[in-house]
MIDO-610850 format. One line per field, with one value per residue (C-alpha): y, z, x; residue in three letters; residue number from 1. Coordinates in nm, 4 decimals. Layout:
N
v = (Y_...);
w = (Z_...);
u = (X_...);
aa = (ALA_...);
i = (NUM_...);
***
This chain:
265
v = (-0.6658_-0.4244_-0.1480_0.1101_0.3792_0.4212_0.3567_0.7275_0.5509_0.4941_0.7637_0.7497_0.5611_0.2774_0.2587_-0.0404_-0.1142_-0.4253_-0.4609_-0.8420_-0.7791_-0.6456_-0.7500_-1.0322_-1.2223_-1.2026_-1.1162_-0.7837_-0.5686_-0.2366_-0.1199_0.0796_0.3561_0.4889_0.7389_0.7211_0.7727_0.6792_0.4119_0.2374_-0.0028_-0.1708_-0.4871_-0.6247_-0.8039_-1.0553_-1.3143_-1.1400_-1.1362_-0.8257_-0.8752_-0.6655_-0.4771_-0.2548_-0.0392_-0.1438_-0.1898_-0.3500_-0.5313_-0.6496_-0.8593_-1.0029_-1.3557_-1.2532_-0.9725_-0.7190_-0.8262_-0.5568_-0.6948_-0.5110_-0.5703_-0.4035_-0.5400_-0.7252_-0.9240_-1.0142_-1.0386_-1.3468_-1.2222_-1.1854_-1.1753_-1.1913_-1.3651_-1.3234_-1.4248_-1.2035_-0.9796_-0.9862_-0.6174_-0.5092_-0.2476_-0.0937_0.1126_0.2288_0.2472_0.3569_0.4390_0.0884_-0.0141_-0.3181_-0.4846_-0.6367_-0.9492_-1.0328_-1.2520_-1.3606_-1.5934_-1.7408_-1.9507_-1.8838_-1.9468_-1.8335_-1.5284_-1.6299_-1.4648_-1.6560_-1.5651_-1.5736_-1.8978_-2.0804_-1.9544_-2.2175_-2.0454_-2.2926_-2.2348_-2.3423_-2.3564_-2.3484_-2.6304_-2.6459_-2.4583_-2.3028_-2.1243_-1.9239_-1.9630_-1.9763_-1.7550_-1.7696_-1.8674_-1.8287_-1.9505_-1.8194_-2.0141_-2.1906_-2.4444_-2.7158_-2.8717_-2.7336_-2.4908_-2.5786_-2.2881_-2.0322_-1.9229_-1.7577_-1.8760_-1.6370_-1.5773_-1.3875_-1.4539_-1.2996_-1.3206_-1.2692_-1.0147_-1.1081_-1.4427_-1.6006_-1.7097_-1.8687_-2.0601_-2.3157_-2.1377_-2.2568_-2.1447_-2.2759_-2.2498_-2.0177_-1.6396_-1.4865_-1.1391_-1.0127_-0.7288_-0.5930_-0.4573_-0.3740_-0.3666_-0.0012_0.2454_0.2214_-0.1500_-0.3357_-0.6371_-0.8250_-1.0328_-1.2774_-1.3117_-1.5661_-1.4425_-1.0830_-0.9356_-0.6545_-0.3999_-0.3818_-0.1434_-0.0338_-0.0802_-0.2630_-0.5020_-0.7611_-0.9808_-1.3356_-1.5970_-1.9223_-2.0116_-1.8097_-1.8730_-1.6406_-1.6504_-1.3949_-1.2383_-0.9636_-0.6918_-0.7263_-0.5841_-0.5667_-0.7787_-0.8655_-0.9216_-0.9924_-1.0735_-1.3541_-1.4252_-1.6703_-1.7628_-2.1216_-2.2170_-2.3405_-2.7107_-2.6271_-2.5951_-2.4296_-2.7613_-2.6865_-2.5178_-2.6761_-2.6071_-2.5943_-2.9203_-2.8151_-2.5980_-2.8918_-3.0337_-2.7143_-2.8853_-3.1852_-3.1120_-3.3072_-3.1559_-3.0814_-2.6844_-2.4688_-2.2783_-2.0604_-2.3095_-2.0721_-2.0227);
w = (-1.3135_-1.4019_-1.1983_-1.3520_-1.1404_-1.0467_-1.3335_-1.1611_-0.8553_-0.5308_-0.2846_0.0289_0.3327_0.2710_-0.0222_-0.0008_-0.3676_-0.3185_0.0382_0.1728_0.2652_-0.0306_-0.3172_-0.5282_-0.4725_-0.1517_-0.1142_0.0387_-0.1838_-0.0263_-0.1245_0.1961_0.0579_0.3505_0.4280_0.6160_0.9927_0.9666_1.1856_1.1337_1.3739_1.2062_1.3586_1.1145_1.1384_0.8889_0.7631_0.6109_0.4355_0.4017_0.1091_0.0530_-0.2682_-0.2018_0.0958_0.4550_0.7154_1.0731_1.1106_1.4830_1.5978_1.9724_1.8970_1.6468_1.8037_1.5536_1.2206_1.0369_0.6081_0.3138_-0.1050_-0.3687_-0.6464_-0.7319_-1.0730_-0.9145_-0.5006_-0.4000_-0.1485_0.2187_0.3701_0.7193_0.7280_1.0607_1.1996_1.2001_1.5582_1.4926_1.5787_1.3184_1.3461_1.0763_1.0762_0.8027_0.7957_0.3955_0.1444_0.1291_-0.0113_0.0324_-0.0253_0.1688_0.1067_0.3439_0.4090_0.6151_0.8772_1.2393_1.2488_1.4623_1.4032_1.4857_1.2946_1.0646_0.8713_0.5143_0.4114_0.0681_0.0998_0.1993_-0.1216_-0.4076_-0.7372_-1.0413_-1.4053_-1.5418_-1.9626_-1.9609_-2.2673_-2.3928_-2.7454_-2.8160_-2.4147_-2.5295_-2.2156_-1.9691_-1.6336_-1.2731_-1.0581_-0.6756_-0.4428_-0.1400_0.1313_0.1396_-0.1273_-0.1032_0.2701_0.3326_0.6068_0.6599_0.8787_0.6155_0.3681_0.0951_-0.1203_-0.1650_-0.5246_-0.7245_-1.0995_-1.3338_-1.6882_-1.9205_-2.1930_-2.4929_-2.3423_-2.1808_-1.8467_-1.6705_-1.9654_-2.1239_-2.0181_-1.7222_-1.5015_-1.1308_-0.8877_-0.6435_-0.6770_-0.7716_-0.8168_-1.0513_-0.9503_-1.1951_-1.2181_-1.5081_-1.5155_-1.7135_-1.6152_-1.9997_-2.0234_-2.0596_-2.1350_-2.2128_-1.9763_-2.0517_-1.8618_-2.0384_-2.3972_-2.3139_-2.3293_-2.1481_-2.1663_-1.8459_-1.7532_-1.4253_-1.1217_-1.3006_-1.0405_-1.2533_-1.0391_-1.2017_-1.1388_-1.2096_-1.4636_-1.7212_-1.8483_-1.7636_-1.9734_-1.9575_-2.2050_-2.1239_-2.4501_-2.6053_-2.4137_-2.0264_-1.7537_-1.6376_-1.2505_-1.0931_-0.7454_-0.7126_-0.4510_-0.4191_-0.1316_-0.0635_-0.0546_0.2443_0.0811_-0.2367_-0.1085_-0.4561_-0.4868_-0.8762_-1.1817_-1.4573_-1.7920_-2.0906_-2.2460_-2.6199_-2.5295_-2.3114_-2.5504_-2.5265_-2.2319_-2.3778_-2.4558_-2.7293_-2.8797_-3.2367_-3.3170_-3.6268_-3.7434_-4.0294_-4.2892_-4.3499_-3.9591);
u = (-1.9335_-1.6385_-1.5453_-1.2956_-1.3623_-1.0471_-0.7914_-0.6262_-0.5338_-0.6764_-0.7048_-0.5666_-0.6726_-0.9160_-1.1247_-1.4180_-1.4787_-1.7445_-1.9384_-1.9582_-2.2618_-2.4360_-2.2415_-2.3478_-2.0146_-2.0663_-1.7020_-1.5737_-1.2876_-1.0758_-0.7368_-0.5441_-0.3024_-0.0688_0.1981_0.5000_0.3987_0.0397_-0.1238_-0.4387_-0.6168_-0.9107_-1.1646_-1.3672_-1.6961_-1.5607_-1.2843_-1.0609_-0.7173_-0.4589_-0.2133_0.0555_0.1259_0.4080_0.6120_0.7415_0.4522_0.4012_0.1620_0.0549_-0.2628_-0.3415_-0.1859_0.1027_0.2593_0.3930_0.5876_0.7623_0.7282_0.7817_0.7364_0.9085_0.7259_0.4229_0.5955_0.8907_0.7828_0.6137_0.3182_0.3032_0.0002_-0.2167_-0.5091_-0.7703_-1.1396_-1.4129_-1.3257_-0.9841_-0.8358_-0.5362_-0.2962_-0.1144_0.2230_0.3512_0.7264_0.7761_0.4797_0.2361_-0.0610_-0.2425_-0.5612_-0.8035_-1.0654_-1.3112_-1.6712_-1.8826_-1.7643_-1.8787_-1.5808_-1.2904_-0.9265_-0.5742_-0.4524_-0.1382_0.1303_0.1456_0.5026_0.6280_0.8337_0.4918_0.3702_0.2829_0.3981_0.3142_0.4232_0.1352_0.0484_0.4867_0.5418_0.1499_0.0951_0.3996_0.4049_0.1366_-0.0832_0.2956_0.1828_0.2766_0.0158_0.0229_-0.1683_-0.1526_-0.4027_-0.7499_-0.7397_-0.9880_-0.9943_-0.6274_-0.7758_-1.1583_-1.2422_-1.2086_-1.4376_-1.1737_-0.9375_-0.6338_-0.3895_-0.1720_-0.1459_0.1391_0.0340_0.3315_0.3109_0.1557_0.0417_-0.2788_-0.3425_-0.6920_-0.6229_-0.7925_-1.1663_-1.2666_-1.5399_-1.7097_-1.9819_-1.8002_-1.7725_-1.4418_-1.2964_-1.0086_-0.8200_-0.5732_-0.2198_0.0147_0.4032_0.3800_0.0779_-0.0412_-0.1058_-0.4135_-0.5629_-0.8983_-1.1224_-1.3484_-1.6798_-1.8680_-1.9848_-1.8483_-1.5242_-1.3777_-1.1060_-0.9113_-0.6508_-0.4266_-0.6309_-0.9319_-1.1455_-1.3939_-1.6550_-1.7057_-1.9658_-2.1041_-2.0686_-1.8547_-1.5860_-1.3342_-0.9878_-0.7714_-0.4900_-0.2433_-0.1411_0.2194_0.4728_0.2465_0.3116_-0.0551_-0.0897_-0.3909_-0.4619_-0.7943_-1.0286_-1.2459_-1.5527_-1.6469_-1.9552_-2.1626_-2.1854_-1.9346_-1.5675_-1.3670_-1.0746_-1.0037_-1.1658_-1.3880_-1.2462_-1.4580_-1.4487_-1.4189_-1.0578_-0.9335_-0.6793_-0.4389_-0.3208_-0.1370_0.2182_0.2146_-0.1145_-0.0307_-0.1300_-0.1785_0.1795_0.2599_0.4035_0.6912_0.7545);
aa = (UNK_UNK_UNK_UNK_UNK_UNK_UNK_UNK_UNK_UNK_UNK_UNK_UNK_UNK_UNK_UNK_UNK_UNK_UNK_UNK_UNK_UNK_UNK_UNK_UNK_UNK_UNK_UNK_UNK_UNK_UNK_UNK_UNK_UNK_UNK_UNK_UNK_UNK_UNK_UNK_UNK_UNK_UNK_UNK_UNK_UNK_UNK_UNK_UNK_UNK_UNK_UNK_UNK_UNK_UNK_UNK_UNK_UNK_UNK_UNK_UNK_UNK_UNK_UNK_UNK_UNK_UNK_UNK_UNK_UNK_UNK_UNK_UNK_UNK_UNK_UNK_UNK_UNK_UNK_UNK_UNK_UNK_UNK_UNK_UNK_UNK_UNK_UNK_UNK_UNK_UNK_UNK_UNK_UNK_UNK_UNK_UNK_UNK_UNK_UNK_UNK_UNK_UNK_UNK_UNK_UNK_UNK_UNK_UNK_UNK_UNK_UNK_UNK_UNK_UNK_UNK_UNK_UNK_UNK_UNK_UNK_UNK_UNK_UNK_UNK_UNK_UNK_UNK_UNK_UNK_UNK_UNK_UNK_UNK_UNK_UNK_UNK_UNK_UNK_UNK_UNK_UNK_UNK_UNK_UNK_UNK_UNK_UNK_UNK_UNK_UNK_UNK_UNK_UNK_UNK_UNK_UNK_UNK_UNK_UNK_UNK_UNK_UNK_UNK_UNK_UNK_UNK_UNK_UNK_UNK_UNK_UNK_UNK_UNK_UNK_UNK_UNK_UNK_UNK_UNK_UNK_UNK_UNK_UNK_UNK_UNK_UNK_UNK_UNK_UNK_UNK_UNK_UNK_UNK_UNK_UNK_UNK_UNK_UNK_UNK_UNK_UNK_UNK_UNK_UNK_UNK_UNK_UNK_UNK_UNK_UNK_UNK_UNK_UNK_UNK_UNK_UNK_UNK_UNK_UNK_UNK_UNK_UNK_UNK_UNK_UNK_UNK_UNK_UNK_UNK_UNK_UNK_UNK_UNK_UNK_UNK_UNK_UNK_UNK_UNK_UNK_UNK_UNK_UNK_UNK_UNK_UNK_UNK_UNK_UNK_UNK_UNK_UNK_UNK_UNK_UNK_UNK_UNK_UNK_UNK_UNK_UNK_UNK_UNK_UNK);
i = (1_2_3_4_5_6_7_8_9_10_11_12_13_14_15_16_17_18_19_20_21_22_23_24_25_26_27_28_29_30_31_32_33_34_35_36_37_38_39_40_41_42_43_44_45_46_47_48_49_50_51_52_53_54_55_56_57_58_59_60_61_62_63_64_65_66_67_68_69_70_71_72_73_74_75_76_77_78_79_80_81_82_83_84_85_86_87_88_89_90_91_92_93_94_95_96_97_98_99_100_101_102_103_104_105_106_107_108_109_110_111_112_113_114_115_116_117_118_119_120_121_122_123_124_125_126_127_128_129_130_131_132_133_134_135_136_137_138_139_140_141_142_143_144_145_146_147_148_149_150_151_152_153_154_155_156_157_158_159_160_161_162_163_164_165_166_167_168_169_170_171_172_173_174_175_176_177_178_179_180_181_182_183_184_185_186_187_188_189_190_191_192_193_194_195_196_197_198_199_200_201_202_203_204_205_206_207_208_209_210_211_212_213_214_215_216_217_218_219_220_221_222_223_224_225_226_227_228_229_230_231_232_233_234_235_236_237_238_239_240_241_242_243_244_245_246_247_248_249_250_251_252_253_254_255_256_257_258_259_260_261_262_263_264_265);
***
C-alpha cells in the first residue's frame, strides 16, 4: 500500500507505478519525465487525466488543437491539467524540462477532451481558524466532484499541507479508492500517513494506495511544505460527493471548540 521505490527520482520517459487493470484501486498511476525536444504521442485504453508538475509543454489532442502551458512550482502554481476518454490520442512536446503525472481507469464512456486551467481550479483553506490553524492546508480540486461531470470515473486534486501542520484532517475515510502521491518543498522532508491503524513514513516522491475504510489523516514534519496530488475512482453505484469523518475527531471543526493549551502559553 506504499510504494517508495523511487524516493531517487523517476527515470525518464514514462514510469507506470500502479496498472488500472490489476491494481486493487483500480486506478492507473505513471509519472512522464521529458527533455527539451522530445515528443511523445500516447492513446490510452482508458479515462485518463495528465497533470502538470513542472516545465513548458504542448499539449495537442483531435478536438483541442495544441495548447502550449507551463508550471514553475507545485506550492505556489495552481494546476493545469487535460483530461480525455479512453481512445483519446495525446501528443506531448516538450518546450523546457517537464514532468507530469498521469491517472487513468476504466471507462466506456465518451466525452469531449478539456483543458482544466488553473483559474477553474477550486482552492479551499480548509482547517484555517479550527484548533489553533493546526490542521490550515490548501486543498484543490481540480474536476469530477460528485455529479459535476457524470461521465467520468475520477476525481482529480492537489493538497498543500503547511509545515508542521495537518491536513485530511479530522480522519475521514470512504468507500471509493484513492491514491496519495507525495511531494516536499526541500528534497529531505517527510511526513507521516495514516492508513487506518498504521502509520507510515513518507518522503519525496512517496505514492500510498488507500481504501475503504481507513482513515487516512495526514501531517507534514516542521519546516516541509507537504504536497500531494489525490485521485479518486467512482464507483459504479457510489459516486465520491464528500468524505466521512470519524465521528469521535469531529468536533475539531467548530471554531469555537475549546482545546487543550499550555497554561503558561
Amino acid at each position: 500500500m506504499h510504494n517508495k521505490n523511487y524516493r531517487q527520482g523517476f527515470p525518464p520517459g514514462l514510469t507506470w507505478v500502479t496498472d488500472h487493470k490489476t491494481d486493487v484501486t483500480g486506478i492507473g498511476f505513471g509519472v512522464l519525465n521529458m527533455a527539451v525536444g522530445e515528443s511523445l504521442s500516447l492513446q490510452l485504453d482508458a479515462e485518463c487525466a495528465w497533470l502538470l508538475m513542472s516545465g513548458r509543454v504542448v499539449l495537442s489532442s483531435p478536438e483541442l488543437g495544441s495548447i502550449e502551458v507551463h508550471r514553475s512550482s507545485l506550492f505556489d502554481d495552481k494546476p493545469v491539467a487535460l483530461h480525455t476518454s479512453a481512445g483519446c490520442r495525446v501528443q506531448i512536446e516538450c518546450i523546457e524540462p517537464a514532468e507530469l503525472t498521469l491517472y487513468q481507469t476504466e471507462n466506456s464512456c465518451k466525452f469531449s477532451e478539456r483543458l482544466y486551467s488553473p483559474e477553474e481550479t477550486t482552492c479551499e483553506q480548509r482547517g484555517k481558524g479550527s484548533v489553533g490553524d493546526t490542521c490550515w492546508r490548501e486543498v484543490r480540486t481540480i474536476f469530477g466532484l460528485g455529479d459535476s461531470f457524470p461521465e467520468s470515473n475520477l476525481v482529480l486534486g492537489e493538497v498543500i499541507t503547511f509545515p508542521g501542520r495537518w491536513s485530511s484532517y479530522p480522519p475521514h475515510h470512504h468507500p471509493q479508492p484513492e491514491i496519495y502521491h507525495y511531494r516536499f518543498s526541500e528534497p529531505q522532508g517527510y511526513g507521516h500517513a495514516e492508513l487506518g491503524e498504521d502509520v507510515v513514513k513518507v518522503q519525496q516522491f512517496d505514492t500510498v494506495k488507500i481504501l475503504s475504510p481507513d482513515d487516512h489523516a495526514q501531517c507534514a514534519a516542521p519546516g516541509y511544505g507537504m504536497y500531494y496530488s489525490w485521485v479518486i475512482r467512482h464507483l459504479p453505484d457510489n459516486r465520491y460527493l464528500e468524505p466521512e469523518f470519524t465521528e469521535a475527531h469531529k468536533w475539531v471543526m467548530n471554531p469555537a471548540a475549546q482545546y487543550w493549551k499550555p497554561k503558561n502559553s
